[in-house]
Steps between C-alpha positions, in 0.01 A plus 500: 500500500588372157749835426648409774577145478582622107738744656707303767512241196655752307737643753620121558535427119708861476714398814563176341617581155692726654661276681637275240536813291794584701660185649743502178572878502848597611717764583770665269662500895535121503478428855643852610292683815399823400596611885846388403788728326531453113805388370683758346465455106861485270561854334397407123728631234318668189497297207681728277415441136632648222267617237218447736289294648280288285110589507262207593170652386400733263452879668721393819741770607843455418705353825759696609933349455626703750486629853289788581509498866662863517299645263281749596144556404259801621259718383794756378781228408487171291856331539431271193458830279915561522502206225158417377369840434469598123765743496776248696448141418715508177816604668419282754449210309180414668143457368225768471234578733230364310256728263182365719669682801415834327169452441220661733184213532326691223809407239599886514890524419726701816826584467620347825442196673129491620402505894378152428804327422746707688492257790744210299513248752125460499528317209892408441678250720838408515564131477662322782649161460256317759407155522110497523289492804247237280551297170436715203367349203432794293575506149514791249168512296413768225784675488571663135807720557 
């Protein structure tokens, strides 16, 4: 008997807290109905940067100043190779696929770009001139360039 009077006092307590928990929670949506059609969003233009984009934090991957959307990247083909590779970026006037990227995990030197960084974009972004979705208040902390 006392479990379960300790029980349904618990369940109430739980149902409760969560209760004013999320009274001041809202959606990123405002007051949009998910059963509704989303506005279309406004076709961002890349932030194109000369030199580069500033890092924010030490060991973040460099952004990317320029479009990529018709590059192509598969297992065979890496579209950011035609200027970043080691034998191209010079006459391109671009910067060099970095030394880390042809490294195996046990620090062994390839000659080529290893499987595990091929992918680019799952670490490089391009920057688009947005205006946030939420206040950002982050500031740059540690960074030793």
């Amino acid at each position: 008997m006392k479990k379960t009077i300790k029980l349904i006092a618990g369940i109430a307590l739980s149902c409760f807290v969560m209760g004013i928990a999320g009274a001041d929670v809202s959606s990123l949506r405002g007051g949009n109905d998910l059963a509704n059609a989303a506005e279309k969003t406004k076709k961002a233009k890349i932030e194109k940067v000369s030199g580069g984009i500033a890092r924010t934090w030490a060991e973040q991957p460099p952004m990317i100043p320029h479009d990529v959307d018709k590059y192509q990247i598969s297992i065979k083909n890496n579209g950011c190779l035609k200027c970043h590779s080691a034998a191209t970026y010079e006459k391109e006037k671009s910067p060099k696929v970095g030394d880390s990227h042809f490294l195996t995990r046990e620090d062994k030197a390839l000659e080529k770009v290893s499987s595990r960084r091929w992918f680019c974009d799952q670490c490089h972004a391009t920057q688009k001139g947005l205006t946030p979705l939420v206040e950002n208040t982050f500031e740059t902390v540690g960074r030793s360039d």
